[in-house]
C-alpha positions, 0 to 999 in steps of 0.5 A, a space after each residue: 503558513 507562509 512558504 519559509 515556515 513550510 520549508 522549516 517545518 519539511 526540512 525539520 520533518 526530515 532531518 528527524 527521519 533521516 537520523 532517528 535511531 527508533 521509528 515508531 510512534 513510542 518516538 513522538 518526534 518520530 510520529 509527528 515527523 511522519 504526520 507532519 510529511 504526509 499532511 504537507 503531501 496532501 495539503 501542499 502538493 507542489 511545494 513537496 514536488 518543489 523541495 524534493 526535486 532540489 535534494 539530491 537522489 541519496 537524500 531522496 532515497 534515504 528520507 522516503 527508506 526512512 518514511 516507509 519504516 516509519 510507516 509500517 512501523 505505526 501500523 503495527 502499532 495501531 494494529 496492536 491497538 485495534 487487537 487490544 481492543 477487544 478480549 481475548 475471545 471476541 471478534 473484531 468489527 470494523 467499529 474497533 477500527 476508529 481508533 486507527 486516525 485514518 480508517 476514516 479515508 479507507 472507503 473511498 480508497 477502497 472504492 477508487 481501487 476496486 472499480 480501477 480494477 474491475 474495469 479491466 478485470 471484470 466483477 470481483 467475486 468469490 471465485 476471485 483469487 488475489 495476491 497482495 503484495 505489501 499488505 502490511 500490519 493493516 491488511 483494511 482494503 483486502 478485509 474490505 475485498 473479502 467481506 464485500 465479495 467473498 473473494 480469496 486473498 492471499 497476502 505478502 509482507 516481508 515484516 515478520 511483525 507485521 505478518 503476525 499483526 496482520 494474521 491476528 486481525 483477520 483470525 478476529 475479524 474472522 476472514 481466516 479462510 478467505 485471507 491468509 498472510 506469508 512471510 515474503 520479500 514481493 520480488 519472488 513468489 511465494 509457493 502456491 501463488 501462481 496464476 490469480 486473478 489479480 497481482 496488487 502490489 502495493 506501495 513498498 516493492 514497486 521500487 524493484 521493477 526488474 525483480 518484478 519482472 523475473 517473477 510475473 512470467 511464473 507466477 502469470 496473473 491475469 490483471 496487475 494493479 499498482 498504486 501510483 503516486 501522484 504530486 507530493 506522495 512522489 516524494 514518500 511513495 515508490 511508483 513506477 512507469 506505465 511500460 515497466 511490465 512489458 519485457 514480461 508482456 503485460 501492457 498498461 489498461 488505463 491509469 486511474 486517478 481519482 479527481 476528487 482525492 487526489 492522492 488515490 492513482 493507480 496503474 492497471 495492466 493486462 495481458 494483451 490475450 486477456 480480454 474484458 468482458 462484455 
């Protein structure tokens, strides 16, 4: 594809974004804007870098507020789909969630996660408590963490169809007690969330540093982990600097970047009394 039918094809993605009035995938213009945007991030990189530095921080703003309703908006659809899968009474395996077009990318975003974590945090066990905010219709990495460790998962969305969806997966997949799911807007705490083991925070909240950092000198996790974006997800993703915790004392671990997908970055932090184990 040549540089002009890119710059058509994310103009056309966007313009779609920024004025439809239904954001799910029961718009196929929608859907295929969403797409469209998230291939070009991956496949074309620094032209997505290159076009989002010449629009202005309103349009900026705009376009990635549409995307992520756009993007919740499909994984309760998908979620939904998954549910529908399977009977009334059965349970969920995770060979029901092939349908979903990306689980096959999920693995290795799981394990790039989980060793940025324990590197800093130490072994993930089921003694591990997490909270995990903006887990979405689609909680795979926490069902992932609960089945391969055991740990405890307590998770955070502000999309009341997407904490029903979510809470239905896992009574499914049969993770009830290891994960539950609270209605919240991940800039306050929720009751009974202080002090786990390990604060995530997903794409959606990092756009309010300053929030963030009211709560976490309450809530006192141990180790914060942040998905980062890197190149053209900049564009789509909230992210946020390696110093935006320290007016609450927490310092910047180490950044993770996972050279061979590279979209998976992330921000590790501590701490400074917390130290890692031998």
């Amino acid at each position: 594809m040549s540089k002009n039918e890119l710059i058509q094809e994310f103009n056309d993605a966007s313009q779609v974004l920024l004025h439809a009035q239904d954001l799910s995938p029961q718009n196929k213009a929608a859907e295929k804007a969403v797409l469209s945007l998230i291939d070009m991030c991956i496949e074309n990189s620094e032209f997505v870098a290159e076009q989002s530095q010449q629009m202005s921080e309103h349009d900026l703003l705009s376009l990635r507020r549409a995307f992520l309703e756009a993007d919740c908006e499909m994984e309760k659809y998908w979620s939904e789909k998954i549910i529908q899968s399977v009977g009334e009474d059965e349970a969920l395996s995770w060979d029901n969630f092939g349908i979903y077009p990306w689980f096959q990318d999920y693995p290795a975003l799981y394990d790039f996660e989980k060793r940025a974590i324990e590197k800093t945090l130490g072994p993930i066990t089921e003694d591990t408590t997490i909270t995990y905010f903006g887990s979405g219709a689609l909680p795979i990495i926490p069902l992932m963490l609960a089945l391969e460790t055991g740990c405890r998962i307590k998770c955070v969305d502000i999309n009341d169809g997407a904490v029903a969806l979510s809470t239905e997966l896992i009574d499914k997949m049969k993770l009830s007690d290891k994960i539950s799911v609270h209605k919240g807007d991940g800039i306050s705490i929720p009751e009974d969330h202080n002090k786990p083991d390990l604060l995530f925070l997903a794409n959606a909240p990092l756009s309010v540093e300053d929030a963030l950092n009211n709560m976490l000198p309450a809530m006192q996790p141990k180790v914060i982990f942040a998905r980062s974006s890197a190149g053209g997800t900049a564009l789509l993703y909230p992210s946020i600097s390696e110093d935006a915790f320290s007016k609450s004392g927490y310092k910047i671990d180490h950044v993770a970047q996972d050279h061979e997908h590279g979209t998976h970055t992330g921000l590790v932090y501590e701490q400074p009394q917390i130290r890692k184990p031998a």
